[in-house]
N, C-alpha and C positions, 0 to 999 in steps of 0.2 A: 568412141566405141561404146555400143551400149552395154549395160551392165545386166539388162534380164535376156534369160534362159531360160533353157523348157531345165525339168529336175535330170532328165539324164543327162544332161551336158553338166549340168553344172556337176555331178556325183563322178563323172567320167576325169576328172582332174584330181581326183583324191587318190594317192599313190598306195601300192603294196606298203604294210608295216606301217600305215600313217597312225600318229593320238590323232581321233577323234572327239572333241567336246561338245554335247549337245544342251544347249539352255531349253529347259521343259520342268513342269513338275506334274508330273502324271500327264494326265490332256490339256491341263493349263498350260495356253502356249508351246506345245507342241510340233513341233515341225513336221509334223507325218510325211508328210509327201514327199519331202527331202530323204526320208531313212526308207520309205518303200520303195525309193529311187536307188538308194544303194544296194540293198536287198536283190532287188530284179539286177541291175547288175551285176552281180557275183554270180546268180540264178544263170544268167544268159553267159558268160564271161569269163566266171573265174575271177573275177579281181575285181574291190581291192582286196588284198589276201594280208591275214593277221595283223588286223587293225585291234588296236585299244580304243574302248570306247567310254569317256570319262561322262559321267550324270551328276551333279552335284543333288539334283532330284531326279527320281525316275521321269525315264518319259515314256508314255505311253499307261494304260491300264488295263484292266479285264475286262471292258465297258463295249469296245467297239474302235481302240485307237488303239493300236498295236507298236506304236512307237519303240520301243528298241527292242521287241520279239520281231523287228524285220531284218538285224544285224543278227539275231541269235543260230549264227548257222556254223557250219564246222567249215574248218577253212581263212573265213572270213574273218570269224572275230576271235583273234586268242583271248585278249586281256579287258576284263571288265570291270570299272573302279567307280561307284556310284552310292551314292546317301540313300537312296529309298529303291526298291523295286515295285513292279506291277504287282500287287497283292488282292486277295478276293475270298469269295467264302468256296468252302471244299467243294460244292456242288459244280462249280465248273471247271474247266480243264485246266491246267498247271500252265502260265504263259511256258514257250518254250524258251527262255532265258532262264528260266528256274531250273529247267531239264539240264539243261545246259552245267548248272551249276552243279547241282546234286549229283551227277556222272559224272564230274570232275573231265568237263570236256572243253572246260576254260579257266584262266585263273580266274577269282573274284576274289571280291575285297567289299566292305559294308564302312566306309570311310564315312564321317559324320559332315553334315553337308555343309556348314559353318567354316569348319577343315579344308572343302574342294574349295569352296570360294578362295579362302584363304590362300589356297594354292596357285591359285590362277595367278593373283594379285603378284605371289613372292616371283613366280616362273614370267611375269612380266614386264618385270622390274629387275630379272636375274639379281634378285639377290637370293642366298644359300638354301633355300627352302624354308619350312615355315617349321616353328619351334612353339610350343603349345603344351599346357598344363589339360586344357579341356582333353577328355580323356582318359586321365591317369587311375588305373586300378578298374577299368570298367574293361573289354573286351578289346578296345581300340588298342590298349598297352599291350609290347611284348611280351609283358610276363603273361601275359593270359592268349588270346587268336592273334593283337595285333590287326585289326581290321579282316585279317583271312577269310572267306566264307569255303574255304575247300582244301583239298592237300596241294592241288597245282597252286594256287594261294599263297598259303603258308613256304610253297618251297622258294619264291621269290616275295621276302619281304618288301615291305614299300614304308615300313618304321620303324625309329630304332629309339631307345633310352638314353639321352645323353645329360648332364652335369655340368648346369652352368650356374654362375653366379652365386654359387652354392644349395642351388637347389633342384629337382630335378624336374625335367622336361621331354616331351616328346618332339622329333624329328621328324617331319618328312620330307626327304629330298624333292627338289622339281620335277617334274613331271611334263615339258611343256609341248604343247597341244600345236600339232599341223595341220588342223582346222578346224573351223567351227561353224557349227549350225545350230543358229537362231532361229528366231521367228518373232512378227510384229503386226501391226498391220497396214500401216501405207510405207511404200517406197517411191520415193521421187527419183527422176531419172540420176542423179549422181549419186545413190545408194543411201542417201537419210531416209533414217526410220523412226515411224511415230507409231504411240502405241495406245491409241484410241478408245480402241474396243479390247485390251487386252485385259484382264483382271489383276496381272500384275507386270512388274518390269524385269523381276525374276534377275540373273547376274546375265544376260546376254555383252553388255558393255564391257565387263571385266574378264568375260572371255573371250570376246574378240578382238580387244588389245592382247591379251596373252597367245591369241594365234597370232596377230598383225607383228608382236613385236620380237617372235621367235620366226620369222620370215613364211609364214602360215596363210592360208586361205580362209577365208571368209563369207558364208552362204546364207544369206537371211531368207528366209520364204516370208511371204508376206500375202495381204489380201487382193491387195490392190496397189495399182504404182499411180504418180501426179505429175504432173510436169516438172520441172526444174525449178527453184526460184518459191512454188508454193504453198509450203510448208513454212510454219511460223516456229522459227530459230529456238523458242525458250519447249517451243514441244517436241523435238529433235533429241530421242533418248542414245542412239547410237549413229556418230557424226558418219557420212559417205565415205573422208577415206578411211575407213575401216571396214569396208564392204566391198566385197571385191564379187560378187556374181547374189542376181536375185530373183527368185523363180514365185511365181504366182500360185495362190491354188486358193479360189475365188471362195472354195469351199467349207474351210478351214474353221471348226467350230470354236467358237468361245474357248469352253470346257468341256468334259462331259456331260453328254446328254443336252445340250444348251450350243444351239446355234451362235446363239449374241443375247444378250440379258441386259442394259445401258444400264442397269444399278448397280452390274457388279464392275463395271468399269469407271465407274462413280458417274455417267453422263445426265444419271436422273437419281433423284432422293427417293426412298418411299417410304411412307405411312410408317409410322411404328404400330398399329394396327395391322397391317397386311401383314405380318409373319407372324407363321404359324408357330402357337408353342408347343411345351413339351407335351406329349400324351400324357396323361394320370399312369402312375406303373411307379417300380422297384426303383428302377432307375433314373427315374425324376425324384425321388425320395433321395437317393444318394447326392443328387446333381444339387437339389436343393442343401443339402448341409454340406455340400463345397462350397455355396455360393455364401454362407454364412460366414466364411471367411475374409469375405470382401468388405474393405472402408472407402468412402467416397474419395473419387479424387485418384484412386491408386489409378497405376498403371499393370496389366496382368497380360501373361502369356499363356494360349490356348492351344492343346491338343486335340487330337481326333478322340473317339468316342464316348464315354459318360460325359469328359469335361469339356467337350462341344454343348452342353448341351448348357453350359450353365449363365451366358447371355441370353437361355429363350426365359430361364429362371427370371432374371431380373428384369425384362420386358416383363411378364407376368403381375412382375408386384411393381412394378411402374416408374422403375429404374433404368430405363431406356440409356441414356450418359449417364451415367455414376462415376463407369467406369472405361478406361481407355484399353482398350483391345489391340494388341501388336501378334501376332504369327508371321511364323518365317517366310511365306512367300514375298510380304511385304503392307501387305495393308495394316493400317493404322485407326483406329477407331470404328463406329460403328459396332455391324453386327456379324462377325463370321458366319458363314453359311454352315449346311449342315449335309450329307449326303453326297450325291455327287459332285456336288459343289465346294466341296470342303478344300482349302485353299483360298476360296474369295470371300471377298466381305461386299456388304450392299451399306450404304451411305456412313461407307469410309472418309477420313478426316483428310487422310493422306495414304501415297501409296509410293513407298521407299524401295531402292533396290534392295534385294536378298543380302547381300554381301554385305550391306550396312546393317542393315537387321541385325545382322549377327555378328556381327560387332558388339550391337548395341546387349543384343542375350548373351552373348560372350562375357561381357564386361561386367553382367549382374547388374546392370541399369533398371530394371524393373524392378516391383512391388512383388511380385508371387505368380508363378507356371501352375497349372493345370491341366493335369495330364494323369495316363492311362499308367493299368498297367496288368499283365500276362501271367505274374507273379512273382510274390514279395519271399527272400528268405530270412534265416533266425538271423545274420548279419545287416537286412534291412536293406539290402539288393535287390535293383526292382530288375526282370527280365520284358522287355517290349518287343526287340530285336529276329528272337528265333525262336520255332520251333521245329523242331530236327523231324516228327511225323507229318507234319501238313508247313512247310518251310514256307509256302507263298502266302499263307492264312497271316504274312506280318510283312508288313514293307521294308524289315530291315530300321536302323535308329533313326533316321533323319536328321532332323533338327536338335532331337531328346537329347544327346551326348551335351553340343554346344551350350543348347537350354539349362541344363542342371549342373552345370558344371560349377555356376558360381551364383545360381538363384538366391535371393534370402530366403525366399519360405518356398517349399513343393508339395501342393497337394495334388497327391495320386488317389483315384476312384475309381472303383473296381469290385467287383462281385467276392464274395468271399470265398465262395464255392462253386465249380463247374457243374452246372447244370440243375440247382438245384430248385426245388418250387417253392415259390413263399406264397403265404395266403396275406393280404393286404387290406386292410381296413382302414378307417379311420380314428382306429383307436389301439393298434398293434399292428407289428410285422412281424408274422409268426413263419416258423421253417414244417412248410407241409409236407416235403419228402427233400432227404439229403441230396447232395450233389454226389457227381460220380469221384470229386478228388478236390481237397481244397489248393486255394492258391497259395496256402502259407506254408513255403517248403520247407527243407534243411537246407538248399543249397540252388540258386536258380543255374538254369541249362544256362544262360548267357546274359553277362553281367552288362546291363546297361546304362547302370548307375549305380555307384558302389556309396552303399549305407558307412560301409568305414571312414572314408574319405569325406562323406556329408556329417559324421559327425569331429574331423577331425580339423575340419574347418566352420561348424558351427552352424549349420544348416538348420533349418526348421521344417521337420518333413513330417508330415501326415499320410494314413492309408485311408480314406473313405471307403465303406462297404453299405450294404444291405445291413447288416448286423453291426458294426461299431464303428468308433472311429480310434483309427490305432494311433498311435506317435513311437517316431524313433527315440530310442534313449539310451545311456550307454547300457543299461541292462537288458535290451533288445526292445521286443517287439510289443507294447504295451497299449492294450485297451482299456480308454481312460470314459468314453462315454459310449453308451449302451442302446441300442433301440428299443424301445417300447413293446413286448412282444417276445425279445428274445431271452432264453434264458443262458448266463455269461458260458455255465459250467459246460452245457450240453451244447450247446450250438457255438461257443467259441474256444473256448481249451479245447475240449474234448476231441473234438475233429480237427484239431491242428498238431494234435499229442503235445500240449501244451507250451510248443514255439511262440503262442503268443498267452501272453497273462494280463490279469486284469488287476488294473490297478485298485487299490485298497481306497480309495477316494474317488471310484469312477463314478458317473451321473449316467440318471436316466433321459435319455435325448426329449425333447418337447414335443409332444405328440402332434404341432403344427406343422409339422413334418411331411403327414400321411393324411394333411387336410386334402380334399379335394380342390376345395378355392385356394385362391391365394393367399399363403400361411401367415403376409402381414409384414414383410421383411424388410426392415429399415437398415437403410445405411447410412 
């Protein structure tokens, strides 16, 4: 019997009440066609009715790939339990999953994506659930949301606090999943799948053993299918019998905005001349004294914004491999992309499933993260996670929870002030008009890394700004070097009502900074 179907056949077996798991991370690998099939069928149907639907990454984005804004319907989907959602800037409309959320018209949960994988694995193996320190004191903890993102949320918990070994840990019971929809790109006729053109491998495999082995279905979309027999065994990322139905959709982009790219699927190298660097501005100034943090040879973890930005630093000064480059979707070396590509890397070393990754970030295997952040408080809490007036302006933690949880060093780079103007030279960075509110609170809206905790375990955490560079310390929040330009009193205490102080031994930053050329940076 053949195994492909058109998408309504294959969507029309998925029962009232079923866990849904979709492998996606935004449009990377995205199954579109498969959740626009579900969607139309509720639309025409009625059913399937109050499905959970688990995202260890979001799928779908605000780009043109609506990915689980096709489930976000009343009826259809009660329960939503996912690492990241569709996020974008305010100018365009709120996906409706967010609507969804914010009207408490379904449960949600913002579970760290490290954690779903995690999950998958325990729920398919049936052992007790998964038991985890990453976590602890940041939002995921009961004592604080617990992963909740709403009050239907919070009134059914999904973790609890328990006391083992003598020490404490977080809980999450199984969750296991009655089907699953992947994506790849070729399907041979007994359901292997390769994944060619894919940018990554993302956990498809580990959740569809956890449908296969909770007696669950199985729906790969793919590009294209091959005969039987010719596909080559060691490229064979999810084996046939684990695939129980497989629907084409010849259409199926890369990523966003990006049909097929062969660099970001590693099929071709390119130039370390062909990518473009940073623009001259504020925030290549910041990205460049992140990047001063780096020694040859380390291996570092990348987030989305400023600290995306600091592989184009080191191409610049001609440090191409210096450094080995790991992000949670999976790629391993090379040069992370930037924009809507963020997620891929182009002439990567290696490209790891998610689930190992994060293991490997789990376990504090790296040299030093890189990463963003929405704002820092007097306790050294970074918030990434929420913001309660523009809630979709953030995708929710991600990978950030798993990441920081046992990093050695974190440096977070970020603006010191919303909106402020600086005038930029080559010989200062001066504050031309304030911002409307600095980022250095009393207290962030939602804790996604808890400062207590990093220093309670010994963490080495930095704030890059425009203006300084802070370090946590047990006396808080402490600016220890200074930009060129700035002056500490007026542009750093004074607009933070003095949450952050300056240290009695702070330096003036090196004005190769705010060089136009390349500032010369050796590692």
């Amino acid at each position: 019997m053949s195994k492909l179907v058109s998408a309504s056949d294959a969507v029309a077996r998925i029962k009232d009440g079923a866990v849904v798991t979709v492998s996606s991370s935004s449009s990377l690998g995205c199954p579109d066609l498969v959740l626009k099939a579900i969607g139309a069928r509720f639309e025409a149907e009625g059913h399937p009715q109050n499905i959970t639907s688990i995202h260890p990454i979001a799928a779908g984005d605000m780009y043109g790939v609506k990915g689980m804004d096709y489930l976000a319907q009343d009826g259809l989907l009660s329960r939503v339990i996912a690492g990241s959602y569709p996020s974008g800037p305010s100018s365009l409309e709120m996906p409706a999953i967010w609507e969804m959320i914010v009207e408490d018209r379904v449960a949600a949960y913002n579970v760290p994506s490290g954690i779903l994988f995690d999950m998958h694995r325990e729920a398919a193996a049936k052992r007790p659930g998964v038991l985890t320190q990453v976590g602890l004191q940041t939002f995921v903890d009961p004592v604080r949301e617990g992963c909740a993102m709403n009050d239907k949320g919070a009134a059914a918990p999904i973790v609890s606090r328990e006391d083992f070994g003598g020490q404490t840990w977080l809980h999450f019971p199984n969750i296991a999943p009655d089907v699953c929809i992947l994506r790849a790109t070729t399907a041979d006729e007994r359901g292997n799948l390769t994944y060619e053109h894919e940018g990554a491998y993302l956990g498809g495999l580990e959740q569809a053993i956890a449908a296969r082995n909770n007696g669950g279905l199985v729906i790969a979309q793919v590009q294209r299918m091959t005969a039987r027999g010719s596909l080559r065994p060691h490229d064979v990322r999810v084996p046939g019998h684990l695939v129980d139905l497989v629907v084409i959709d010849a259409d199926q982009k890369q990523t966003c905005e990006t049909p097929y790219d062969p660099a970001i699927s590693g099929q071709i190298m390119r130039p370390w001349d062909s990518f473009a660097l940073a623009d001259y501005g504020v925030e290549k100034v910041i990205a460049r004294r992140a990047a001063m943090e780096l020694a040859k040879g380390q291996t570092a973890n990348l987030g989305f914004g400023i600290s995306a930005m600091v592989p184009r630093i080191l191409l610049e000064e001609g440090h191409p491999e210096a450094v080995t480059w790991a992000i949670e979707q999976g790629a391993v070396g090379g040069v992370p992309l930037t924009g809507f590509a963020f997620g891929c890397a182009s002439n990567a070393d290696a490209f790891v499933p998610s689930p190992q990754q994060f293991i490997y970030f789990q376990g504090g295997g790296f040299d030093m993260s890189f990463l963003s952040f929405l704002e820092v408080d007097v306790e050294g809490n970074v918030n990434v996670s929420k913001l309660g007036k523009k809630p979709y302006l953030t995708a929710g933690c991600g990978g950030f929870v798993d990441i920081t949880a046992r990093a050695k060093k974190i440096v977070f780079s970020g603006w010191f002030e919303a909106g402020a103007q600086m005038d930029l030279s080559e010989d200062a960075l001066k504050v031309a008009t304030p911002g409307k509110f600095t980022k250095m609170v009393d207290q962030v809206e939602h804790v996604t890394f808890s400062g207590t905790r990093a220093r309670e375990t010994g963490q080495e955490v930095l704030y890059i700004t425009e203006r300084c560079v802070i370090r946590l310390t047990d006396q808080g929040l402490v600016a220890t070097e200074i930009m060129p330009g700035i002056d500490a009193q007026a542009d750093i205490v004074g607009p933070t009502e003095g949450r952050v102080t300056v240290a009695e031994n702070a330096v003036v930053m090196d004005k190769k900074l705010l060089s136009q050329a390349p500032m010369g940076l050796s590692l």
